[in-house]
ZALO-364329 format. One record per residue (C-alpha): residue number from 1; residue in one letter; chain; x, y, z. Coordinates in nm, 4 decimals, decimal comma, m for minus. Example, Ala and Ser with C-alpha at 12.3 -4.5 7.8 and 13.67 -1.06 7.14 Angstrom:
BEGIN
<pt num="1" residuo="a" cadena="A" u="1,2300" v="m0,4500" w="0,7800"/>
<pt num="2" residuo="s" cadena="A" u="1,3670" v="m0,1060" w="0,7140"/>
This chain:
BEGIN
<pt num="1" residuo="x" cadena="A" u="21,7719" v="5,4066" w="16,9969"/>
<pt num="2" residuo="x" cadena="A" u="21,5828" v="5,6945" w="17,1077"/>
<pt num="3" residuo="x" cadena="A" u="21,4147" v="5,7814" w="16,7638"/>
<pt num="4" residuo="x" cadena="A" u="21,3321" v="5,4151" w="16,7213"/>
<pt num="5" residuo="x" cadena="A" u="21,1707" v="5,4419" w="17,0189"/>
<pt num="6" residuo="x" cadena="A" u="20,9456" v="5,7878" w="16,9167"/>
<pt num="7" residuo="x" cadena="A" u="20,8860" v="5,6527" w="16,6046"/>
<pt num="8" residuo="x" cadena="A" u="20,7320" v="5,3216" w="16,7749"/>
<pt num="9" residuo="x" cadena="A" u="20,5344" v="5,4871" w="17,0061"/>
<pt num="10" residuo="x" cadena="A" u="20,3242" v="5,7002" w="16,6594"/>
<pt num="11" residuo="x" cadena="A" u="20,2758" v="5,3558" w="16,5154"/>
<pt num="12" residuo="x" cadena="A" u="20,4973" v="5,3505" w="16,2738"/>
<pt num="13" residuo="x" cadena="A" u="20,6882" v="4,9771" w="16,3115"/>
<pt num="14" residuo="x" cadena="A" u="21,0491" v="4,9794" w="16,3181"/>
<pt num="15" residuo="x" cadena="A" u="21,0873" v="4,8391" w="15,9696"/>
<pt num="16" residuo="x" cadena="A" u="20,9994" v="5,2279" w="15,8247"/>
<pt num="17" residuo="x" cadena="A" u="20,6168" v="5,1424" w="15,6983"/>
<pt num="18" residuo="x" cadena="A" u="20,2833" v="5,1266" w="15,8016"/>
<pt num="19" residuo="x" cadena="A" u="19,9968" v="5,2785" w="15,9124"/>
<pt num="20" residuo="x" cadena="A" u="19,9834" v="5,5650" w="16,1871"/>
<pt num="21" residuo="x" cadena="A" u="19,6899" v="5,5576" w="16,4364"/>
<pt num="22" residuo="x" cadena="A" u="19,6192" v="5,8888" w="16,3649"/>
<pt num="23" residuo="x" cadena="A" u="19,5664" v="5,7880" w="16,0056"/>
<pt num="24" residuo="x" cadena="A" u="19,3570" v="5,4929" w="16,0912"/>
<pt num="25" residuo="x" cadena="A" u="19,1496" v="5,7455" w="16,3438"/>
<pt num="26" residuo="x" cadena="A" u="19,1073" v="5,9466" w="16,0303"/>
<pt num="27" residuo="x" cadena="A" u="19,0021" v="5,6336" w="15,7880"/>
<pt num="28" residuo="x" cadena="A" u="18,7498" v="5,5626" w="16,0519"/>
<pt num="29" residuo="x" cadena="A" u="18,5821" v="5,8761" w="16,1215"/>
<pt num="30" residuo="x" cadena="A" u="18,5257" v="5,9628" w="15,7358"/>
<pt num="31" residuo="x" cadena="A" u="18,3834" v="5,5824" w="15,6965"/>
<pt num="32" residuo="x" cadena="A" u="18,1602" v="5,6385" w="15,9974"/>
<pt num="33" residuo="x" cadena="A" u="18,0221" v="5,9765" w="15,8416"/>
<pt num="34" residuo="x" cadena="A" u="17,9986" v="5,8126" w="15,5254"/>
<pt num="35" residuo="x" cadena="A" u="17,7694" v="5,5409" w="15,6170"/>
<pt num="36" residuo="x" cadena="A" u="17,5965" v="5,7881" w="15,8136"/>
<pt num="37" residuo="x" cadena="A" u="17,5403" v="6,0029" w="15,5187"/>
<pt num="38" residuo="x" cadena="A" u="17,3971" v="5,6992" w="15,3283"/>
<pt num="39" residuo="x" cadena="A" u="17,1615" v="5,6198" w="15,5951"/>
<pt num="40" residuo="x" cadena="A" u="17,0348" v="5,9235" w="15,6503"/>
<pt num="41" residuo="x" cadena="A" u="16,9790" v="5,9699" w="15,2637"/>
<pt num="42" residuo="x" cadena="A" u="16,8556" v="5,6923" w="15,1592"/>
<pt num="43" residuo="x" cadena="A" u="16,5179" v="5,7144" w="15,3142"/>
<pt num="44" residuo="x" cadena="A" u="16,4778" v="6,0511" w="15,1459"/>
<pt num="45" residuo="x" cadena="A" u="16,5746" v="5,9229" w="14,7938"/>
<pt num="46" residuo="x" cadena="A" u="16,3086" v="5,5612" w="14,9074"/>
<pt num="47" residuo="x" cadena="A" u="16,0166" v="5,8370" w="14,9809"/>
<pt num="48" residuo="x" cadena="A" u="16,0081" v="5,9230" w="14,5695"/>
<pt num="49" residuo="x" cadena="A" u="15,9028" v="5,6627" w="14,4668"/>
<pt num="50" residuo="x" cadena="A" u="15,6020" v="5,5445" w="14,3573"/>
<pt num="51" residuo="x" cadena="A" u="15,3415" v="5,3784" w="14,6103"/>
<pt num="52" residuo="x" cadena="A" u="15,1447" v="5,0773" w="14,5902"/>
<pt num="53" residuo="x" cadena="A" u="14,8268" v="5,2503" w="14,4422"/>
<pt num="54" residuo="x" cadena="A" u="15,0098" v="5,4144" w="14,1751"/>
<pt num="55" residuo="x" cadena="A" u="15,2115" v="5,1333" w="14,0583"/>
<pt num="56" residuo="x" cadena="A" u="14,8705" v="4,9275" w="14,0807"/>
<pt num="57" residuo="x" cadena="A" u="14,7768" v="5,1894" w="13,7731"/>
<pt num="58" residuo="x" cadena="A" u="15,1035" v="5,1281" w="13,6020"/>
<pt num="59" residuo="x" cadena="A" u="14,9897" v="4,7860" w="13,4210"/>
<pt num="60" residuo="x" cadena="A" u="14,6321" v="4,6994" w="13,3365"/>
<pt num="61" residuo="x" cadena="A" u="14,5468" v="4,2571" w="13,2479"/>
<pt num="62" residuo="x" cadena="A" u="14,2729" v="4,2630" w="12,9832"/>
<pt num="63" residuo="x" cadena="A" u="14,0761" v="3,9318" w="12,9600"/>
<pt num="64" residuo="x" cadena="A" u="13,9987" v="3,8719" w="12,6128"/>
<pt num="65" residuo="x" cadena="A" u="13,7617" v="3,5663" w="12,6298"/>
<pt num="66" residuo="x" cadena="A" u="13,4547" v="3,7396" w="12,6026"/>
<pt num="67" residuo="x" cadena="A" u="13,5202" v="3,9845" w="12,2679"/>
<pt num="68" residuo="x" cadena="A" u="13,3634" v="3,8140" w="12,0305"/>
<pt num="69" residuo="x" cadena="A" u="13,5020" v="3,9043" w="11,6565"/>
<pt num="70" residuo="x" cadena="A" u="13,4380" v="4,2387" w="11,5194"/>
<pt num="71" residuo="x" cadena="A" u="13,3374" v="4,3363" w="11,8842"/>
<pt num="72" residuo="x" cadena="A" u="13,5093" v="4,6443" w="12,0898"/>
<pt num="73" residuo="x" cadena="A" u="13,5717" v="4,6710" w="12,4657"/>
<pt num="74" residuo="x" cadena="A" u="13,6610" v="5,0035" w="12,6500"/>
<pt num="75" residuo="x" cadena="A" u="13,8129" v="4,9320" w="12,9865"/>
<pt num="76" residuo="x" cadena="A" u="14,0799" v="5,2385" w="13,1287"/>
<pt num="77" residuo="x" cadena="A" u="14,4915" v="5,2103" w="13,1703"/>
<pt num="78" residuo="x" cadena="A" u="14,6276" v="5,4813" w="13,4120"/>
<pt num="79" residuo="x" cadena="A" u="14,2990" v="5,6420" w="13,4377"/>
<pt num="80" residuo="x" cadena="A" u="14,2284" v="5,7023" w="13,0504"/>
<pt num="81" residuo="x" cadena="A" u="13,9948" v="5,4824" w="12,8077"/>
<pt num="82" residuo="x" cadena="A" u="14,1384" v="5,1975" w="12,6270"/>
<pt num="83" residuo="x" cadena="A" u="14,0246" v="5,0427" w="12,3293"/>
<pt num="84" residuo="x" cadena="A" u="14,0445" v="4,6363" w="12,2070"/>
<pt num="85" residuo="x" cadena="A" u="13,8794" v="4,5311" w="11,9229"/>
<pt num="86" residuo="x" cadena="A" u="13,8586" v="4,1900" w="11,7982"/>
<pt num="87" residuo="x" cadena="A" u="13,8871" v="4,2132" w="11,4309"/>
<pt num="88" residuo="x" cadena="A" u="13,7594" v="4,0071" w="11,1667"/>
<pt num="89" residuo="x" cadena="A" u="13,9285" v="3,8518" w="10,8783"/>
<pt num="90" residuo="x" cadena="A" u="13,7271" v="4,0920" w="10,6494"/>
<pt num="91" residuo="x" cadena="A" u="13,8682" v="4,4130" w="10,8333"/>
<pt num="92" residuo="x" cadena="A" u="14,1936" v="4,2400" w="10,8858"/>
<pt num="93" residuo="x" cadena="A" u="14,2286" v="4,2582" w="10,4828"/>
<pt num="94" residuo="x" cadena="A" u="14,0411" v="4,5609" w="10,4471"/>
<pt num="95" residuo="x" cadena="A" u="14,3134" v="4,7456" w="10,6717"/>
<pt num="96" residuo="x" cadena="A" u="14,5852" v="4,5625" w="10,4244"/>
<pt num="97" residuo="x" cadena="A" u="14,4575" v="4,6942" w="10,1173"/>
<pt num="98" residuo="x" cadena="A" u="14,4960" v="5,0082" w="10,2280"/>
<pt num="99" residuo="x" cadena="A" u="14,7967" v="5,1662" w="10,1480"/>
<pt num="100" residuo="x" cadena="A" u="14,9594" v="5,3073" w="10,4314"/>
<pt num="101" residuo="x" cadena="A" u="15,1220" v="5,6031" w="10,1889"/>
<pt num="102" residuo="x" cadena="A" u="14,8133" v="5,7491" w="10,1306"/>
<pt num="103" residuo="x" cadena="A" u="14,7416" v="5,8346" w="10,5091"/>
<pt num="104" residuo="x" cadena="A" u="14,8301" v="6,0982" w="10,6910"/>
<pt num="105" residuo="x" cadena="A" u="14,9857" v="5,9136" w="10,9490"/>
<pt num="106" residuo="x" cadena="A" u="15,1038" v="5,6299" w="10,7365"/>
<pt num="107" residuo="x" cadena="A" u="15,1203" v="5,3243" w="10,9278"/>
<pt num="108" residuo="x" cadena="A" u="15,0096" v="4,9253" w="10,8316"/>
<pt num="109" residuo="x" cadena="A" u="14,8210" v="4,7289" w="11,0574"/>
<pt num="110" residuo="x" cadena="A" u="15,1240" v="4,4953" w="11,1198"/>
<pt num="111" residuo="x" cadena="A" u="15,2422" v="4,8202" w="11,2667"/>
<pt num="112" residuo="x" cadena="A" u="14,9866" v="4,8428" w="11,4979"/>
<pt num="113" residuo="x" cadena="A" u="14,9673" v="4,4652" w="11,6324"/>
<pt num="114" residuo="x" cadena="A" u="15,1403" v="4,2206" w="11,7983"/>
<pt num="115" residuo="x" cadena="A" u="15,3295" v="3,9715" w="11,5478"/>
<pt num="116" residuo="x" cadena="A" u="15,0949" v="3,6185" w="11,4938"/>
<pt num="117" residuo="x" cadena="A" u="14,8232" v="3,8552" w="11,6771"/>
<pt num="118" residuo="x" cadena="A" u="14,7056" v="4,0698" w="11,4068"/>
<pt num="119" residuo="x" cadena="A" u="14,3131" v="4,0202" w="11,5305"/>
<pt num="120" residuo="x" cadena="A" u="14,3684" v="4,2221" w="11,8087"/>
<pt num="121" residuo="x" cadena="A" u="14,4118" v="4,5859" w="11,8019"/>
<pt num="122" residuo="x" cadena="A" u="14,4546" v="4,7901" w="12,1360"/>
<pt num="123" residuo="x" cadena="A" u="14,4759" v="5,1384" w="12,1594"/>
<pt num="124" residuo="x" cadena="A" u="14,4069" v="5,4392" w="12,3621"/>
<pt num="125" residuo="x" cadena="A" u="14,0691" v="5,5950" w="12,3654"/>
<pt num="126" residuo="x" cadena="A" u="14,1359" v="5,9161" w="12,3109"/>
<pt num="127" residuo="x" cadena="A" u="14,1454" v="6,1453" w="11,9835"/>
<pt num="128" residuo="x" cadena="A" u="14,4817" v="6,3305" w="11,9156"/>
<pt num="129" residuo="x" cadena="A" u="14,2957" v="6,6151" w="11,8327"/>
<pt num="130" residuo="x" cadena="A" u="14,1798" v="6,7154" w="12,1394"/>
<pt num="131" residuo="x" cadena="A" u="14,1655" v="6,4375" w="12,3596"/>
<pt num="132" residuo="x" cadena="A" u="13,7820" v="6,3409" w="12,3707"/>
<pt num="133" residuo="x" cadena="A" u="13,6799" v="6,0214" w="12,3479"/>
<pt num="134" residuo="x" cadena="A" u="13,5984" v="5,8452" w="12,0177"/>
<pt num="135" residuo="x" cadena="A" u="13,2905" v="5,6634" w="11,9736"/>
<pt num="136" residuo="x" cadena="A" u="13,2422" v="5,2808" w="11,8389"/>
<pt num="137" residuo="x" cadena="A" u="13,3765" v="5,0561" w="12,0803"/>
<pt num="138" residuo="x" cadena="A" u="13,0426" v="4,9997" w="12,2591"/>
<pt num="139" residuo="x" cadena="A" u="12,7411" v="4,8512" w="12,1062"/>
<pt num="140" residuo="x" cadena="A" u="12,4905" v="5,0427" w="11,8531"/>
<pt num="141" residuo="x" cadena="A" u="12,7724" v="5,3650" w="11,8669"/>
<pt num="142" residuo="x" cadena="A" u="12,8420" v="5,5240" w="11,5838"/>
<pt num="143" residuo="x" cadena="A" u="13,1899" v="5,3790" w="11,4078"/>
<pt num="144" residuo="x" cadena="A" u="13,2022" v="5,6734" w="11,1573"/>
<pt num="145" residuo="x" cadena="A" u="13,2355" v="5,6472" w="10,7766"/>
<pt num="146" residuo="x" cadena="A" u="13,5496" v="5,3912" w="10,7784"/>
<pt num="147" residuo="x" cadena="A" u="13,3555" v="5,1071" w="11,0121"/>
<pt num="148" residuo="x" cadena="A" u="13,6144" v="5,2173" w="11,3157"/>
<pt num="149" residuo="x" cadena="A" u="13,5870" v="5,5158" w="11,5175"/>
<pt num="150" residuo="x" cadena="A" u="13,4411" v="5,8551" w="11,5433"/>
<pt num="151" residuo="x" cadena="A" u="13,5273" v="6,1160" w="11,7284"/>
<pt num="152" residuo="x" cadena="A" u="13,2070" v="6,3414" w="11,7829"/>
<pt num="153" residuo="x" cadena="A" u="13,3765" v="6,6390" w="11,9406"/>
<pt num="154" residuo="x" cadena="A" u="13,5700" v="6,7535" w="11,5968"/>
<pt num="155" residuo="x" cadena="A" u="13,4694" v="6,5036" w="11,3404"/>
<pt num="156" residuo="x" cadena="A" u="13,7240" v="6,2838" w="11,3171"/>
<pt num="157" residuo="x" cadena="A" u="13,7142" v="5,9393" w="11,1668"/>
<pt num="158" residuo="x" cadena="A" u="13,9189" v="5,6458" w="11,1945"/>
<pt num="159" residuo="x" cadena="A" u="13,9251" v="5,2869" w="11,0713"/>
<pt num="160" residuo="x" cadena="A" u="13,9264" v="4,9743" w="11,2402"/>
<pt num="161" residuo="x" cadena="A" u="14,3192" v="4,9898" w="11,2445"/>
<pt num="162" residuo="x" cadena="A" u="14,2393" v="5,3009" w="11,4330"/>
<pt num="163" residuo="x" cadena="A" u="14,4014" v="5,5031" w="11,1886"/>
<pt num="164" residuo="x" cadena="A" u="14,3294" v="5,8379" w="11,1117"/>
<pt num="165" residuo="x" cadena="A" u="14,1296" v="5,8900" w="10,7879"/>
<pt num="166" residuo="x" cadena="A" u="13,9067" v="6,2072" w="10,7627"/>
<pt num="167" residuo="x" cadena="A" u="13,8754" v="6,5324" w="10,9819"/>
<pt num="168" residuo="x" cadena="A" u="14,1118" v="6,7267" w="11,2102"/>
<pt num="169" residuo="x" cadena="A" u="14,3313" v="6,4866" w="11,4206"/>
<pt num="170" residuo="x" cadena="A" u="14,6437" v="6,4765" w="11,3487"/>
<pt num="171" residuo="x" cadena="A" u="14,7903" v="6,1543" w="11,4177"/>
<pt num="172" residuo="x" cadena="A" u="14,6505" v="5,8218" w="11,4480"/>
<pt num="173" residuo="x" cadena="A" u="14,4996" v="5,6567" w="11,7386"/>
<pt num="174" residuo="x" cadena="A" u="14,7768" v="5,5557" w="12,0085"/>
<pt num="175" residuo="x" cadena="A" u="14,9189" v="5,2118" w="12,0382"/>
<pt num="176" residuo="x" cadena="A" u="15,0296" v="5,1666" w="12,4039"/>
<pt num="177" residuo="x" cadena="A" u="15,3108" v="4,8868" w="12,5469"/>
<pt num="178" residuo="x" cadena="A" u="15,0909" v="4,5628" w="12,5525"/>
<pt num="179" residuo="x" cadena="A" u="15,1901" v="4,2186" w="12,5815"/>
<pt num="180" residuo="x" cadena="A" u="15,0570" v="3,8779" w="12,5645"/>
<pt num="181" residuo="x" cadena="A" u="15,0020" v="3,6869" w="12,8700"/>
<pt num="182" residuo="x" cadena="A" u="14,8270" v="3,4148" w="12,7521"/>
<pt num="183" residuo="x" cadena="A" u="14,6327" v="3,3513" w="12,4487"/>
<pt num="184" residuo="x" cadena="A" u="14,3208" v="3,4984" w="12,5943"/>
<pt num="185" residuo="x" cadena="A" u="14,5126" v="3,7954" w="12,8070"/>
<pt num="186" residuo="x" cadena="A" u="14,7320" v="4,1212" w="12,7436"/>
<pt num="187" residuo="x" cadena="A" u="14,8830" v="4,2923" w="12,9841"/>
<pt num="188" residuo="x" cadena="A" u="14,8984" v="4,6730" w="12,9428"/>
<pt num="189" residuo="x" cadena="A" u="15,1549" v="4,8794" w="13,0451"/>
């Protein structure tokens, strides 16, 4: 009776199982510094990321209302230029006849555009050469010799596609993440 007795008094029931209370002790204290651990950690990991003002930057809405075909806008999208052009039918099949094997960056305007959207073309305002800033999305600038854009750092030309067709840069111009918020809004980013 006297080891039933010891063996009651460590927790352990008379019927041979269970839990001891130093075990339990031990469950307890390793939860406790566990959730301590998370709390203390999780405002570190919270303080990386990004704050209102940058994720203000991440998206850009483009109205669309006022671009009247064959007209340009620049506006920016995380602090760099950003081109939409409103194309007309004529540069719309212009662009198709093109054949896209023939370019150095081969691409088709369907490639470049938004499925049932192919009047709109956005992309980024700035040369893959060397990162200036093409001309021939504002009014009276020079578009270059393909009707487009024209880089006047380096000589580059691109077409209204904003592909590249004559002098140094390498690719064409970039196509960034866009969707269509309504039929007279994208949303960038």
């Amino acid at each position: 009776m006297a080891t039933l007795e010891n063996t009651a008094d460590e927790g352990v029931s008379a019927e041979g199982g269970g839990v001891r209370r130093r075990d339990f002790i031990n469950i307890a204290a390793v939860s406790f510094a566990g959730v301590g651990g998370v709390v203390a950690v999780l405002p570190l990991v919270n303080q990386m990321n990004p704050s209102a003002d940058v994720l203000a930057m991440a998206s850009s809405e483009v109205d669309l209302s006022g671009i009247k075909p064959g007209q340009a806008i620049k506006t920016t999208f995380r602090s760099q230029p950003l081109f939409v052009r409103h194309l007309t039918p004529e540069e719309i099949a212009k662009a198709d006849a093109t054949d896209a094997a023939t370019l150095r960056d081969p691409q088709t305007l369907a490639d470049r555009v938004v499925d049932g959207k192919t009047q709109w073309l956005v992309t980024m305002g700035v040369c893959t050469h060397l990162g200036c800033v093409p001309l021939g999305a504002g009014e009276g600038e020079n578009k270059g010799e393909f009707g487009g854009y024209f880089c006047p750092c380096h000589g580059s030309h691109y077409d209204t596609a904003g592909r590249i067709r004559k002098g140094p840069a390498p690719k064409n111009l970039e196509v960034p993440p866009y969707t269509f918020t309504s039929d007279t809004a994208i949303l960038v980013g």
